[in-house]
C-alpha positions in Angstrom: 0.0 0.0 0.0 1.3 3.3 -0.7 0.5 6.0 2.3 0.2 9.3 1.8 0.0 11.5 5.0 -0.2 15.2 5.5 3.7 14.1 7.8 5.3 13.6 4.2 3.4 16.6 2.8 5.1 18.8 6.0 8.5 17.3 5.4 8.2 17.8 1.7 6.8 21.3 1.8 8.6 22.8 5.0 9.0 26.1 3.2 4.6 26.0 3.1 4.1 24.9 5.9 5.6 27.7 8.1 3.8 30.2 6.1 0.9 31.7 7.9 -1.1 30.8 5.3 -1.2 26.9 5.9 -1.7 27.4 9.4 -4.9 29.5 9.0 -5.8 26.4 6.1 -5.1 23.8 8.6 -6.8 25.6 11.6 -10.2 26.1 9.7 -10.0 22.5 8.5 -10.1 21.7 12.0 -13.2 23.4 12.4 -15.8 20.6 11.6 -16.0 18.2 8.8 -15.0 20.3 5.8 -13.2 17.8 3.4 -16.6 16.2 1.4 -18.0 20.3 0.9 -14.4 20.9 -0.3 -14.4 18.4 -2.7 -17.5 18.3 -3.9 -17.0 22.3 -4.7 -13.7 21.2 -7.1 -15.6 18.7 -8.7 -15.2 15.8 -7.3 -19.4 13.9 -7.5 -21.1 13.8 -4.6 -21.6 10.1 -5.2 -17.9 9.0 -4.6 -18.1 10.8 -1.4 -20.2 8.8 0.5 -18.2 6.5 2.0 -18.8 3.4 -0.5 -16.6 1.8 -2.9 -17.6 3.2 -6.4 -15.5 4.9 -9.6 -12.3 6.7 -8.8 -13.1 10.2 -9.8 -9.2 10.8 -10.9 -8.6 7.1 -12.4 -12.0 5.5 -13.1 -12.7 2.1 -12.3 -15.8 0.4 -11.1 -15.2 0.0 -7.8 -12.0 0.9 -7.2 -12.2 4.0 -4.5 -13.4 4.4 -1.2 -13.9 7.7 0.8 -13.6 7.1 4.2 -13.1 10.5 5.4 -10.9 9.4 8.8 -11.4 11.9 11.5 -12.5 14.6 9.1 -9.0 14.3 7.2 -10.7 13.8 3.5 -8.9 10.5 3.2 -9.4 8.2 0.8 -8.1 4.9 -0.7 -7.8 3.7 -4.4 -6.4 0.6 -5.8 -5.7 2.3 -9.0 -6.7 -0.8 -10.9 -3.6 -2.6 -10.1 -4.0 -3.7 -6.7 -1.3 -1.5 -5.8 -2.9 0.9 -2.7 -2.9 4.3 -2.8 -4.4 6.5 0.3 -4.2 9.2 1.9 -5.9 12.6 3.1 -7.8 15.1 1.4 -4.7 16.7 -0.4 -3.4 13.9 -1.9 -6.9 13.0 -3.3 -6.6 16.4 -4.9 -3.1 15.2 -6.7 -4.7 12.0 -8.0 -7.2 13.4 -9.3 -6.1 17.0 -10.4 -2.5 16.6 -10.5 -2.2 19.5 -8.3 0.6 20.0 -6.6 0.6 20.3 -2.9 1.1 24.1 -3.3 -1.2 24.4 -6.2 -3.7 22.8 -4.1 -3.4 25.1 -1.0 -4.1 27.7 -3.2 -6.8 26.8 -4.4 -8.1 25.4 -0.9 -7.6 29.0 0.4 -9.0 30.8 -2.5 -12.5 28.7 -2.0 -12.7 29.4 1.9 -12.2 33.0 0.7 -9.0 33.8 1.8 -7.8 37.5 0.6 -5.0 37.2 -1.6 -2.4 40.3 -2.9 0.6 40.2 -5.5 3.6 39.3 -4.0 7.0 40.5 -5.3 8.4 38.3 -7.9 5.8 36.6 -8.9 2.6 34.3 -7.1 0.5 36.0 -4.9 0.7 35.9 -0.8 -1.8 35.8 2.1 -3.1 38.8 3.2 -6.6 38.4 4.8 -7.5 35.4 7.2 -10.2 32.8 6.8 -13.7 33.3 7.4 -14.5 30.7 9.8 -17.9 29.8 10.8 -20.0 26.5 11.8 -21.8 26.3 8.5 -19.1 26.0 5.3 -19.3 29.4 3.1 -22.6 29.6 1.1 -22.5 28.5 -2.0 -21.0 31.3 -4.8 -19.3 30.8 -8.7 -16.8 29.1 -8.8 -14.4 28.6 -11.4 -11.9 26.4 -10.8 -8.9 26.5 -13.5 -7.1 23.6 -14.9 -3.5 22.5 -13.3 -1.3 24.0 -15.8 1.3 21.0 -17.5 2.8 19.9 -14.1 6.8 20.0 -13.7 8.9 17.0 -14.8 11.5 15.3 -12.9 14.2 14.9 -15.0 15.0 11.2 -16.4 18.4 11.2 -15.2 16.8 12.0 -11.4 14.1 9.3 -11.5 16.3 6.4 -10.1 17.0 8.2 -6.8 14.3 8.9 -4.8 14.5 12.4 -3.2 15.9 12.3 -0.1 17.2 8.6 -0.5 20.1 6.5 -1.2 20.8 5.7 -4.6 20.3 1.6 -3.7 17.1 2.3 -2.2 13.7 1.3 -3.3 13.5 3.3 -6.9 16.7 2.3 -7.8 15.3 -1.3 -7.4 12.4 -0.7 -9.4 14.4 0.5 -12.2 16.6 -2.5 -11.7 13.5 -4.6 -11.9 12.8 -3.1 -15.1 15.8 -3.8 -17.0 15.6 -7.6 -15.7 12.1 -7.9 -17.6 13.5 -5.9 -20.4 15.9 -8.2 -20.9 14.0 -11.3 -20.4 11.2 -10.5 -23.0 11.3 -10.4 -26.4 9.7 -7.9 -28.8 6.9 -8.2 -30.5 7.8 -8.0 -34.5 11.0 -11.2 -33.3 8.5 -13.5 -32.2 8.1 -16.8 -33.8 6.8 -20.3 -33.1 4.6 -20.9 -29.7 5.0 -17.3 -28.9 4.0 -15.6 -31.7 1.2 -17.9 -32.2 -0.5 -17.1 -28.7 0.5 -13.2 -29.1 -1.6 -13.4 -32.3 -4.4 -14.9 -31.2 -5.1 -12.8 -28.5 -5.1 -9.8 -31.2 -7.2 -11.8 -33.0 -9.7 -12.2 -30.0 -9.2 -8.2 -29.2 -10.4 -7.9 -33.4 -7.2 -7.2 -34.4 -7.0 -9.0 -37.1 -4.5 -12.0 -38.1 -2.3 -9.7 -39.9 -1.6 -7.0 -37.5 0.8 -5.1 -37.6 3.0 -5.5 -34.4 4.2 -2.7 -32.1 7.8 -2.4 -31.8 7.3 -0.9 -27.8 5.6 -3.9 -26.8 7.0 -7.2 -25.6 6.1 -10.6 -25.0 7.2 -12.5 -21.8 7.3 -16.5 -22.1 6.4 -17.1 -18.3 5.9 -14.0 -16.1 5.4 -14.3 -12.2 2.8 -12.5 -10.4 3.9 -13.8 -6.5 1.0 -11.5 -4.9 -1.5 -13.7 -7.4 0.6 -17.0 -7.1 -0.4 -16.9 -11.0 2.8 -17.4 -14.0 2.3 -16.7 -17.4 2.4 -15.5 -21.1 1.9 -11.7 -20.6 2.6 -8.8 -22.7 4.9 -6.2 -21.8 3.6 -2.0 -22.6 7.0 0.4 -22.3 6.5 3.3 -20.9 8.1 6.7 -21.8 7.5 10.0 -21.9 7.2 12.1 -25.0 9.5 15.2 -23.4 12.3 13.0 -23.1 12.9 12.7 -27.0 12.1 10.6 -29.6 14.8 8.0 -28.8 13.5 7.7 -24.9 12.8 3.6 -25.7 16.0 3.1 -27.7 17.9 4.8 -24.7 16.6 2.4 -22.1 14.7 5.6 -20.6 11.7 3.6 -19.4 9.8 5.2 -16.7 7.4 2.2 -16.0 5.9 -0.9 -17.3 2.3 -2.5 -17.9 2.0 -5.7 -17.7 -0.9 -7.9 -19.4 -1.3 -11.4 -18.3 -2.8 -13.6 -21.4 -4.9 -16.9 -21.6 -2.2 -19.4 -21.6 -5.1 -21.3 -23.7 -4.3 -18.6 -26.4 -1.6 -20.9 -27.9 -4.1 -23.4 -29.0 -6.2 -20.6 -31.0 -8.8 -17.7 -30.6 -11.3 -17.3 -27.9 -13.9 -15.0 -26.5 -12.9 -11.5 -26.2 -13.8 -11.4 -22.5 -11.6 -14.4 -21.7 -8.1 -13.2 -24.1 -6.7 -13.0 -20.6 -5.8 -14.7 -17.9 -8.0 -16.2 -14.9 -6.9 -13.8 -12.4 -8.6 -11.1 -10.8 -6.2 -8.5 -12.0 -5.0 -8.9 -15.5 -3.4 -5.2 -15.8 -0.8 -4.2 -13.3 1.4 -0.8 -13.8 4.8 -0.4 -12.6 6.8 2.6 -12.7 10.2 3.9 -11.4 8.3 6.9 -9.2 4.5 7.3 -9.1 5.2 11.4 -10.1 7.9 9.7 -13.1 4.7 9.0 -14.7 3.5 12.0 -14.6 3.1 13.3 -18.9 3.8 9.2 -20.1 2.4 6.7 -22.1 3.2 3.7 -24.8 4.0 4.6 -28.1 2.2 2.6 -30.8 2.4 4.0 -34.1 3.8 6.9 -36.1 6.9 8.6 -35.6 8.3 12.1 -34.5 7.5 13.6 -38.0 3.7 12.3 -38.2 2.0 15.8 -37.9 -0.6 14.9 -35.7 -0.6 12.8 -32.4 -3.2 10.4 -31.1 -3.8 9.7 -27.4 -6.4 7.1 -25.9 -6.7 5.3 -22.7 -5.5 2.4 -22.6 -3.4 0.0 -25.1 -5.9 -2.4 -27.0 -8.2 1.0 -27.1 -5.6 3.1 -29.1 -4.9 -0.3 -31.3 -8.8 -0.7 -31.7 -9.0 3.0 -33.2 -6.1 2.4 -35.8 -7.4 -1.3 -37.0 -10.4 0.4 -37.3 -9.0 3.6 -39.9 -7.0 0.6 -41.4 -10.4 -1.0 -42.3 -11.6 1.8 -43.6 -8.2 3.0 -45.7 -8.1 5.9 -43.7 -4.8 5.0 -41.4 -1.7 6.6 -42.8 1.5 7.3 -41.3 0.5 11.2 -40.4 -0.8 10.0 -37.3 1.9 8.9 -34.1 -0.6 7.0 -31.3 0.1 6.8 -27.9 -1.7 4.8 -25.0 -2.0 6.6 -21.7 -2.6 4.0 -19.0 -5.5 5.6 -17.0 -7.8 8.6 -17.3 -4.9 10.5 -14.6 -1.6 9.9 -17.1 -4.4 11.2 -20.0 -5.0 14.4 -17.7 -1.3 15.4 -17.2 -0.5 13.8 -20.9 1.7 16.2 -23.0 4.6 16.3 -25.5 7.1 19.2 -26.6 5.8 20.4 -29.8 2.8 21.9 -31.4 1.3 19.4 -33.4 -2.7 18.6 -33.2 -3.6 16.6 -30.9 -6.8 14.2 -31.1 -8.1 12.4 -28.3 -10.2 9.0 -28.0 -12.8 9.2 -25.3 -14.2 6.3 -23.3 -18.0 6.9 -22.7 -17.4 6.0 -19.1 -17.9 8.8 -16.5 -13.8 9.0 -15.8 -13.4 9.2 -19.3 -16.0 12.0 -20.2 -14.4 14.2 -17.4 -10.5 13.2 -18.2 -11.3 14.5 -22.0 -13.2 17.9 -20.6 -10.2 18.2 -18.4 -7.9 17.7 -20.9 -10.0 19.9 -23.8 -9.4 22.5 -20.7 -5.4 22.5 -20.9 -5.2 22.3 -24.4 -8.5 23.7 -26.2 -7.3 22.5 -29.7 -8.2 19.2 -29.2 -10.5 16.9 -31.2 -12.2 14.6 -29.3 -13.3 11.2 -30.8 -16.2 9.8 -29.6 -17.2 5.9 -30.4 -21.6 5.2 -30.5 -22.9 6.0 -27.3 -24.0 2.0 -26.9 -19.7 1.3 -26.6 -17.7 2.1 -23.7 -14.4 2.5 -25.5 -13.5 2.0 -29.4 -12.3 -1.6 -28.7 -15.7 -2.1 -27.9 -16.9 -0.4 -31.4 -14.4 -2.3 -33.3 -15.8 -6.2 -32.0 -19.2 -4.4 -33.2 -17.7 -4.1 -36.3 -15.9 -7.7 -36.4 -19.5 -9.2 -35.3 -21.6 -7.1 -37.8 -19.8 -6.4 -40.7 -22.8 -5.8 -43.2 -24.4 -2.8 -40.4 -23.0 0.8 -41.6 -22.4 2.8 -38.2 -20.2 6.5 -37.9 -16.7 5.1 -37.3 -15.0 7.9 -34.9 -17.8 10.7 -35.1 -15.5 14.0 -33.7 -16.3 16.5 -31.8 -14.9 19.9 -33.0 
């Protein structure tokens, strides 16, 4: 489980902390249970405030989040759809789902309990008024609350070493772990035999097609161990980089996580239902990255190069894959596109890359999905959005309609201007 308590948040911001401003933050939320009328005033739906497992308003899921609001703190857990724990207190459920940073966030904490700001000298602006505090939270008012601008990146060379930590601590032993799959799997396009048959078969089931075209940033490994599942086998491996650090950021080794996708071992003897390509486990998907913020602005790279003018994003691997099988069908798919897969609706928020090319983005009809693209559309207004029918959750979903129907002429990615 990974904690995160307002202690680390001290440590980490000691410089915020002594300013009077926190204090007066801290002291009115204090005053009575304040976190759920917070939230709920940034946008967070009253429904996954209520104390029952439900969606995770920053990462989606079904049932994924819990907020239990311990002593009034706003805390909060979220498996993050790889079993892998994440809680914490009201702040740090504004980072997962916001991105904010802890300083963004007591901004924007103190501007809504109408603390008085004024320009301070140099730049930001610096408490000048005290909270109102009262038994009753303010009355309601208009609110606009302003997308995170594109969060800082830690550079590559700095993700190994934790801050504060030794070098042979715990992120240098992720990255370490990393390499060691690296170099036990093989990529896709060198498979042959056993391998390539069950790798091909499961795009088949997905409604790939028996001819697809295999992406170079994905791996297959023979016999992968999941100890916390007692569960070994065939699984594909999803490298993950980042767009800022260059175009050669996978042939430099500059990984800054992995997903791993666990197949049907049965896939070696042929094709099966969609629902059942992987394997009998409860979680097929697992992430794992150097540093949670090292995945901040990453994703897998799928398609295209650095000189395709315009850039692709969806949620999720066999989504982006669905969406360009789909433009293949149709003899639309050329090579002006470059595709990425973000791994959840919070890597899609904080998603960006160094240039200025269009940007197009494939929506999930899911609630997290709606709200990642809106929050996305906010940063970067440009953006077409690419819808699939309303009666799909996601455009792998559209494309098995497809497979199943062939003869039935439906809109394939209808966009929103």
């Amino acid at each position: 489980m990974v904690m995160v308590s307002m202690q680390g948040i001290d440590r980490a911001f000691t410089g915020i902390r002594d300013e009077p401003l926190y204090g007066r933050v801290k002291d009115y939320l204090r005053g009575g249970d304040r976190w759920p009328w917070l939230l709920a005033r940034f946008g967070i739906p009253a429904s996954a405030l209520k104390g029952k497992n439900c969606p995770c308003p920053g990462c989606g899921g079904k049932d994924r989040f819990r907020f239990d609001n311990k002593d009034g703190t706003g805390s909060f857990l979220c498996s993050q759809g790889t079993g892998e724990v994440l809680a914490g207190s009201g702040w740090a459920l504004l980072e997962h789902v916001y991105g904010w940073t802890f300083e963004r966030a007591l901004e924007e904490v103190a501007r809504v309990t109408l603390v008085d700001f004024a320009p301070r000298a140099g730049g930001g602006k610096l408490p000048v008024g005290g909270i109102r505090i009262s038994d009753a939270p303010p009355p309601p008012q208009s609110v606009t609350i302003q997308a995170p601008g594109v969060p800082q990146v830690i550079h590559w060379q700095d993700l190994k070493i934790a801050p504060g930590a030794r070098p042979e601590t715990e992120a240098q032993r992720r990255y370490d772990y990393l390499m060691r799959i690296f170099q036990e799997s093989i990529p896709l396009p060198q498979l042959d035999g056993i391998a390539l048959q069950t790798v091909r078969n499961y795009w088949i089931s997905r409604g790939m097609g028996e001819r697809f075209r295999m992406p170079p940033h994905l791996h297959f490994h023979p016999d992968l161990p999941d100890r916390k599942q007692n569960w070994s086998g065939p699984a594909l491996i999803a490298w993950v980089t980042r767009p800022c650090d260059g175009a050669n950021a996978f042939a430099d080794r500059k990984f800054v996580g992995m997903q791993r996708i666990w197949l049907n071992p049965d896939l070696r003897n042929g094709p099966v239902d969609a629902k059942q390509s992987k394997a009998p486990i409860e979680q097929t998907k697992k992430s794992y990255g150097i540093l949670d913020q090292g995945m901040i602005g990453s994703s897998v790279h799928l398609y295209g190069t650095e000189q395709s003018p315009i850039q692709v994003i969806g949620e999720g691997i066999e989504t982006v894959l669905a969406w360009l099988r789909i433009q293949s069908m149709q003899g639309t798919l050329t090579e002006s596109v470059e595709a990425h897969a973000c791994l959840g609706t919070s890597q899609i928020k904080n998603w960006f890359a160094p240039t200025d090319k269009p940007v197009w983005l494939l929506q999930d009809n899911d609630p997290a999905g709606i709200q990642a693209a809106q929050f996305f559309r906010q940063l970067h207004p440009d953006t077409r959005i690419l819808v699939p029918p309303q009666d799909c959750n996601d455009f792998n979903d559209f494309l098995l309609t497809l497979i199943q129907n062939p003869s039935q002429t439906r809109s394939v990615s209808p966009c929103l201007p």
